[in-house]
C-alpha positions in Angstrom: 42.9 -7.4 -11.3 46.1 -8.5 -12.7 46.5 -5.1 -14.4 46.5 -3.4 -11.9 49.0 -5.8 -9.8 50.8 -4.7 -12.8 50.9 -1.5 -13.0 51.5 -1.6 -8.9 54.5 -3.3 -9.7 55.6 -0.9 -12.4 55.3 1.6 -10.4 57.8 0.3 -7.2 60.5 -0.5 -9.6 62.9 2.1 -10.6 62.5 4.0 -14.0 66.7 4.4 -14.7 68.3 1.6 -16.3 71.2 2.0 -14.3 69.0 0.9 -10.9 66.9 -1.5 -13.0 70.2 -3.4 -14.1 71.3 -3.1 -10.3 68.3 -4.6 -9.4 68.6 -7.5 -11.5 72.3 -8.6 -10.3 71.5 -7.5 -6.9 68.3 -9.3 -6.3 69.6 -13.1 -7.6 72.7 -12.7 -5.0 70.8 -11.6 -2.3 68.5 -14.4 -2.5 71.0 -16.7 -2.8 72.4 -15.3 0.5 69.4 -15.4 2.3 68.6 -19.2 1.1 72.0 -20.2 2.2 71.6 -18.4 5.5 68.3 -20.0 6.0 69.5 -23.1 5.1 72.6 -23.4 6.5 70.9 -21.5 10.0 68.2 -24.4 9.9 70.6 -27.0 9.1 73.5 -26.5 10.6 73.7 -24.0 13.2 69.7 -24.4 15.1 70.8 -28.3 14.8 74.1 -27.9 16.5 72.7 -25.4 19.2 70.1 -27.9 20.2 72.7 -30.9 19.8 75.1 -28.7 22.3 72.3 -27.6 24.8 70.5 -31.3 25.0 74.2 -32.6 25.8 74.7 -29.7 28.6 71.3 -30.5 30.3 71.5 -33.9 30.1 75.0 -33.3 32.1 73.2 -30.8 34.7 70.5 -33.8 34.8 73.2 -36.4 35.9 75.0 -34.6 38.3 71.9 -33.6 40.4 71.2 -37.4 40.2 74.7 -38.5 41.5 74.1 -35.7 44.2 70.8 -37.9 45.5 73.0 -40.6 46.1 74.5 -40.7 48.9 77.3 -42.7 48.4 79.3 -39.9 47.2 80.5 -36.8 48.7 78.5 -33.8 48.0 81.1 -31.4 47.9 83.3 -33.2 46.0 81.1 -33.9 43.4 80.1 -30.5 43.1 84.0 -29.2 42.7 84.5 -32.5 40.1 81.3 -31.2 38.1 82.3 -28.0 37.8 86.0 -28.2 37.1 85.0 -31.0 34.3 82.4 -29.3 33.2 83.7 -25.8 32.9 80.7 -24.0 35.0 79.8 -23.3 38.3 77.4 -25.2 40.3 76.2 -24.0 44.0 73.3 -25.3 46.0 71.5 -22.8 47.7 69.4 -23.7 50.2 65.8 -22.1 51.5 65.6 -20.2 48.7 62.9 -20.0 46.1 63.3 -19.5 42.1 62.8 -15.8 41.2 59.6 -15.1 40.0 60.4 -12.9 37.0 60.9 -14.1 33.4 63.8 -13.2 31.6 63.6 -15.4 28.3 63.7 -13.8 25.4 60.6 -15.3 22.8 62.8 -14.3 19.9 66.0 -15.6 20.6 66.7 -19.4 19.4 69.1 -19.6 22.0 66.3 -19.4 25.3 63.5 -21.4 22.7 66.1 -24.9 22.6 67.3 -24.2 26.2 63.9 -24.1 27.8 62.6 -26.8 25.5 65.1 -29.0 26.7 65.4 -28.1 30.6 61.1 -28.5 30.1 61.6 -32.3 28.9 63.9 -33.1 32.2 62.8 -30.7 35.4 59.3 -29.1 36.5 60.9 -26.0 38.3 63.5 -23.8 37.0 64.4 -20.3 35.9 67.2 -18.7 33.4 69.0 -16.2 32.1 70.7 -15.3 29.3 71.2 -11.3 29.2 72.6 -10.3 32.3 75.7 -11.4 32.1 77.5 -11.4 28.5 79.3 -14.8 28.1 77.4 -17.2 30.6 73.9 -18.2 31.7 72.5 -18.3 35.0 70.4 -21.4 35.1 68.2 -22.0 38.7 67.1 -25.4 39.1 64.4 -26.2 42.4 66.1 -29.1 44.3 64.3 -29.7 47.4 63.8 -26.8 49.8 66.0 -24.5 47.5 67.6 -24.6 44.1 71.1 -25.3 42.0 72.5 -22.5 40.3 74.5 -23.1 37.5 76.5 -20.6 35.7 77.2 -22.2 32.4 79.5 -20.4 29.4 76.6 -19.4 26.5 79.6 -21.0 23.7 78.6 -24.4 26.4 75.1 -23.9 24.1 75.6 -21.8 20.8 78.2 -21.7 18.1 80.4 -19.5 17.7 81.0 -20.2 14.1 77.5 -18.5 13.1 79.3 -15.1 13.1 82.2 -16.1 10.9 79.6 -17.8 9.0 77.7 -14.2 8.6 81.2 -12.1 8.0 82.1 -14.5 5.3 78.3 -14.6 3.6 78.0 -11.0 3.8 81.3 -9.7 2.5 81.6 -11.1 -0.9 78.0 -10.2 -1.5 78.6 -7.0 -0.7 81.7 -6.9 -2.9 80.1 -8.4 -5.7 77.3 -5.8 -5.9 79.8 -3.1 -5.3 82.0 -4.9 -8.8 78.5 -4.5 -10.2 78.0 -1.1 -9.4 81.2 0.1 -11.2 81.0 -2.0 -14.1 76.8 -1.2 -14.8 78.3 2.5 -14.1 80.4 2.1 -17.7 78.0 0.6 -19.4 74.8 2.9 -18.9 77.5 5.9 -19.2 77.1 5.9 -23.2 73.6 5.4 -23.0 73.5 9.0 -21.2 76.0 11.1 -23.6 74.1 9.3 -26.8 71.0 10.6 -24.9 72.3 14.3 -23.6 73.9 14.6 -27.9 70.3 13.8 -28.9 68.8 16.1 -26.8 71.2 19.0 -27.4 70.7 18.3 -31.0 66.6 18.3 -30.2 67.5 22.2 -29.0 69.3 23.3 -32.4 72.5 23.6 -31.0 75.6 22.2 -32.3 76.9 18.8 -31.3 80.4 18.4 -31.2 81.7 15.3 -32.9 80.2 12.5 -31.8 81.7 9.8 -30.7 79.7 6.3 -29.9 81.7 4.1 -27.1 80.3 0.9 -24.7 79.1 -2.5 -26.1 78.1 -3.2 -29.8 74.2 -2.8 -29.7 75.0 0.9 -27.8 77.9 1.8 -30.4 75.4 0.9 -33.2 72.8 3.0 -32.0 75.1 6.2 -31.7 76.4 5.3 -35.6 73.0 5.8 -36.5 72.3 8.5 -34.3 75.3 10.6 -36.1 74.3 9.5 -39.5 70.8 10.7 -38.9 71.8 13.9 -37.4 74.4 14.4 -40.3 71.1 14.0 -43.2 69.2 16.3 -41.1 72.1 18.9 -41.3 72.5 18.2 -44.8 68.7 18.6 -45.5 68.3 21.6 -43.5 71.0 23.4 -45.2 70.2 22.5 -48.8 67.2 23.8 -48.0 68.5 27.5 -46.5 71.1 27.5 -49.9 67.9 27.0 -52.3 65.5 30.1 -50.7 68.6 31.8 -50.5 69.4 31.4 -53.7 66.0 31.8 -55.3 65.5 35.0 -52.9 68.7 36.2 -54.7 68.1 35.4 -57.8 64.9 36.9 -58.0 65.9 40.4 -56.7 67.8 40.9 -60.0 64.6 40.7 -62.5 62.9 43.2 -59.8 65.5 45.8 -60.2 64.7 45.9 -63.8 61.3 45.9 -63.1 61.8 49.0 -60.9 63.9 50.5 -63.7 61.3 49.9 -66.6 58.5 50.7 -64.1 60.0 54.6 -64.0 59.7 54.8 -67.6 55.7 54.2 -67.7 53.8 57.8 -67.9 50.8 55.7 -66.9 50.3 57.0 -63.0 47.6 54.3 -62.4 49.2 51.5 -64.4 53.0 52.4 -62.9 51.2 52.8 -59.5 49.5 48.7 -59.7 53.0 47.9 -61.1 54.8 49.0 -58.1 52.4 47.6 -55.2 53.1 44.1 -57.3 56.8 44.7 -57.4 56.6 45.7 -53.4 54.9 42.6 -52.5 57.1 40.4 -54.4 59.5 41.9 -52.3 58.3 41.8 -49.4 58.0 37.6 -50.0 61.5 37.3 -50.9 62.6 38.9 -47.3 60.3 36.0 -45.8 61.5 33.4 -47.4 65.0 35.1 -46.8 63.6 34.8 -43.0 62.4 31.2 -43.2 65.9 30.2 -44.6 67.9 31.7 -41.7 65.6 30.5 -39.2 68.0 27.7 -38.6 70.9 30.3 -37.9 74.5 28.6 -36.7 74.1 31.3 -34.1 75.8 29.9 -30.9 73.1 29.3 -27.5 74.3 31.3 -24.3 72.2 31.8 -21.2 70.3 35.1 -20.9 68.0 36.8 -19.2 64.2 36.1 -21.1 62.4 39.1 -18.7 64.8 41.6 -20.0 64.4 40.4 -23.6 60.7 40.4 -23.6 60.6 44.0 -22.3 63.4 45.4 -24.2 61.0 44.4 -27.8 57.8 45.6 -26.1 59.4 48.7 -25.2 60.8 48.8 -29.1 56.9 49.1 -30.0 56.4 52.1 -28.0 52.4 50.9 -28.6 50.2 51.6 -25.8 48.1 48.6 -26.4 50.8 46.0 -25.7 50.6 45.1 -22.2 52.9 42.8 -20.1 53.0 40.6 -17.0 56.6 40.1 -16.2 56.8 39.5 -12.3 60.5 38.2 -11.8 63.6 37.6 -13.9 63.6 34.3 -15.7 66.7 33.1 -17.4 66.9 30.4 -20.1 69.6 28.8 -22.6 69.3 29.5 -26.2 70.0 31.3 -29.7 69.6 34.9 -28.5 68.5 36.4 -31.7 66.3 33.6 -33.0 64.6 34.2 -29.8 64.1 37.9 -30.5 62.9 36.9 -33.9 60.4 34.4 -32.4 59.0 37.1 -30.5 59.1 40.0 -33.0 57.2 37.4 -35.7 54.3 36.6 -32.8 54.1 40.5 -31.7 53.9 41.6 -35.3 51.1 38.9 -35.9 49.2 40.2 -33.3 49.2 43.9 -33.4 48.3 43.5 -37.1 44.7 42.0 -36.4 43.9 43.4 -32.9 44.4 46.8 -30.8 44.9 44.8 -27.1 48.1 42.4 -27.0 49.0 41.3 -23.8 52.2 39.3 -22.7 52.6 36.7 -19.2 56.0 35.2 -18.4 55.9 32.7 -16.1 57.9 30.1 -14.3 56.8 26.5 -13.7 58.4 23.5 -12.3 59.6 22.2 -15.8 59.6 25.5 -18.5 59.2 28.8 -18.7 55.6 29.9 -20.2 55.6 32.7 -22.2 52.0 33.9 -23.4 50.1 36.1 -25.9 46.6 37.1 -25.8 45.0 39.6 -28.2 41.5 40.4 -29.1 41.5 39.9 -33.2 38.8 37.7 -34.9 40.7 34.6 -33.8 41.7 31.5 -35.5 39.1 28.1 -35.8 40.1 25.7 -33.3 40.4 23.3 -36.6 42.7 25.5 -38.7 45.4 25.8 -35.4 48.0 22.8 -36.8 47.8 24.3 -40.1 48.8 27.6 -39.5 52.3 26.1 -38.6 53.0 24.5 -41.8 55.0 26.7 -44.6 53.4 29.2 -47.1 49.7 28.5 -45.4 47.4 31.3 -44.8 43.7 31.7 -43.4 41.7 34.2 -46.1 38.5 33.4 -44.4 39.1 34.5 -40.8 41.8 36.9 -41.1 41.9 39.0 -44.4 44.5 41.0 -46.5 46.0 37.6 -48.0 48.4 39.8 -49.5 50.3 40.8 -46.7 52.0 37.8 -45.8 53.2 34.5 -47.7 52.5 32.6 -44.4 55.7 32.2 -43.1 55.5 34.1 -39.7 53.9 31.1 -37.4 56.0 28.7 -39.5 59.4 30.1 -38.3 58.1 31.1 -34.7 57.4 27.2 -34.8 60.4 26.3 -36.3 62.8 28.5 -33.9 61.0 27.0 -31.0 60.8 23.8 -31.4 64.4 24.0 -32.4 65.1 24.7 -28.9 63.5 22.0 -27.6 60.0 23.9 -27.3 56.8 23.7 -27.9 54.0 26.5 -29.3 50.1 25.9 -28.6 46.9 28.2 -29.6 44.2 28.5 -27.9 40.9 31.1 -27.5 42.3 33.7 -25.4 40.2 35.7 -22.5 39.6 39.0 -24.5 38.0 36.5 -27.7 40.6 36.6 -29.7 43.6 34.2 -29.8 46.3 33.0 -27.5 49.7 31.6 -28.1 51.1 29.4 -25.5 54.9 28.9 -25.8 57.0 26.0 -23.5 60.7 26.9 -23.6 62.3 23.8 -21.2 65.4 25.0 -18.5 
């Protein structure tokens, strides 16, 4: 039960710090404005309402009890009471109260009035919309009634409003004070967050910076430290296959040279297969170092791409699924790579490739499906790490170093991607790729 009461509540409040930190400045002044208005409305202002209207009935009260007497004039009294009094009073004789009821439940004005005029006369009748800045009050008096028209600041306060103005305003300026200065301090929260998600995509981040208080600043020190040791790594690791790809191309040469002096056909022919292959490896691992190219990210058009390497093929069995044009931002010719590495892969253990583009509310969805022996559902996170191959399901071992899935995955999740497999519809397997907008 209380779990879910949490989680109900989780879910109403906001999920941006900016509105959550609003939210707890705001909500503290605001109740304090609405106890104080409360307070000071049960207090102060109901209390001097009731206070004012009492006084003004018990007034009405005496002057219709002077009029019984009959020692004094009737029409003077009348013109004394109303000049003192500052209404107007005029007996109307013959005349009924009016039968329809124009109090108002809500208003605390008509509540205190008709509790008081209840506790003093059986038979009267009020008023307080028609007219903006008096009452008309009817009051039975023998065959007819009085009718009084009495100024409504005679029964309310006037004060209540200034009251409101002066209760409102700073509240409303202190929230707007909040506003600006909540604004600067969740603003380096969002750059140390937009630097860490560039950096997430591969691209390059600009100097960084870290500004706002000392805990934020701290965290954007380490956030540029890190990145720096992940540049570092990443690089020593591109200069070392580079350089053993290099160096290892001299000693091949000679091989190539020696291997031209053998009169042995069969043995020379062995020889030059090994020498090939070894070659072959070094160009991956040339591959695998460059896979984290400096190459700048532009936006371009993904459809076109896609097409323009199928078409490259010129293979009949490659099939595609490209319904629109679908842009994205990125490191063009990793991209291409990317592609050419998964095509490659697939044409080499299947005859039927097919390839979907597709849009969805958060990525775009690029998908292969061929119909080659597959890979087991337990071997699919190991085919992305480095130098790992499958001699089971898919043969010739000697083809490949297992590189080709390891540098699709590393040029995709390098832009902020992510690569899947999965059993695709014609039995074989299916690559699933999320590139984000």
């Amino acid at each position: 039960m209380f779990y879910g009461l949490n989680k109900f509540i989780k879910n109403l409040l906001p999920k941006q710090l900016f509105y959550r930190a609003l939210l707890i400045v705001a909500t503290p002044i605001i109740l304090l404005q609405i106890t104080i208005s409360v307070v000071f409305f049960d207090s102060l202002w109901i209390k001097t309402n009731k206070g004012m209207t009492r006084a003004l009935v018990g007034e009405i009260k005496f002057f219709i009890d002077a009029y019984d007497n009959e020692k004094y004039s009737k029409d003077s009294l009348t013109k004394l009471f109303s000049k003192a009094h500052n209404l107007k009073v005029k007996y109307i004789p013959n005349k009924i109260l009016p039968k329809d009821d124009q109090e108002r439940w809500f208003s605390p004005m008509d509540r205190t009035l008709r509790r008081e005029l209840k506790s003093h006369f059986k038979n009267y009748w009020f008023d307080t919309t028609s007219r903006q800045n008096s009452i008309n009050l009817k009051i039975k008096y023998l065959n007819g009634y009085f009718n009084f028209i009495v100024p409504k600041d005679r029964v309310t306060n006037s004060s209540a409003r200034i009251f409101a103005l002066w209760i409102t305003l700073p509240a409303f300026l202190l929230i707007i004070i909040a506003l600006i200065f909540l604004k600067n301090q969740t603003r380096p929260i969002i750059n140390l967050a937009r630097a860490s998600a560039k950096f997430g995509r591969g691209e390059n981040v600009d100097e960084f910076r870290p500004s706002g208080a000392l805990e934020i600043r701290q965290a954007g020190y380490e956030f540029d430290k890190m990145r720096k040791r992940i540049m570092r790594h990443l690089n020593q690791r591109s200069e070392m296959l580079s350089g053993i790809s290099h160096d290892l191309r001299t000693p091949l040469t000679r091989m190539k040279l020696k291997l031209a002096l053998i009169k042995d056909e069969e043995t020379s022919k062995k020889l030059s297969e090994d020498i090939q292959e070894m070659e072959k490896m070094l160009n991956e691992y040339l591959q695998f170092a460059s896979s984290t190219s400096s190459e700048k990210s532009e936006k371009f058009n993904l459809s076109h791409l896609i097409l323009n390497i199928i078409n490259k093929y010129e293979n009949k069995n490659i099939t595609s699924e490209i319904t629109e044009e679908i842009f994205m931002d990125g490191r063009k010719n990793l991209i291409t790579r990317c592609i050419n590495n998964l095509i490659d892969n697939s044409i080499k253990y299947a005859n039927k490739v097919n390839i979907q583009l597709s849009k969805s509310s958060n990525n775009n969805i690029l998908i292969i499906d061929d119909n080659g022996p597959g890979i087991e559902q337990k071997e699919y996170e190991n085919v992305f790490k480095p130098f790992y191959k499958i001699d089971k399901s898919r043969g010739d071992s000697k083809s490949s170093v297992g590189l080709g899935l390891s540098i699709a995955s590393d040029i995709i999740r390098s832009h902020g991607g992510n690569i899947m497999l999965d059993k695709s519809p014609y039995k074989g397997l299916r690559v699933k790729i999320f590139f984000p907008f």
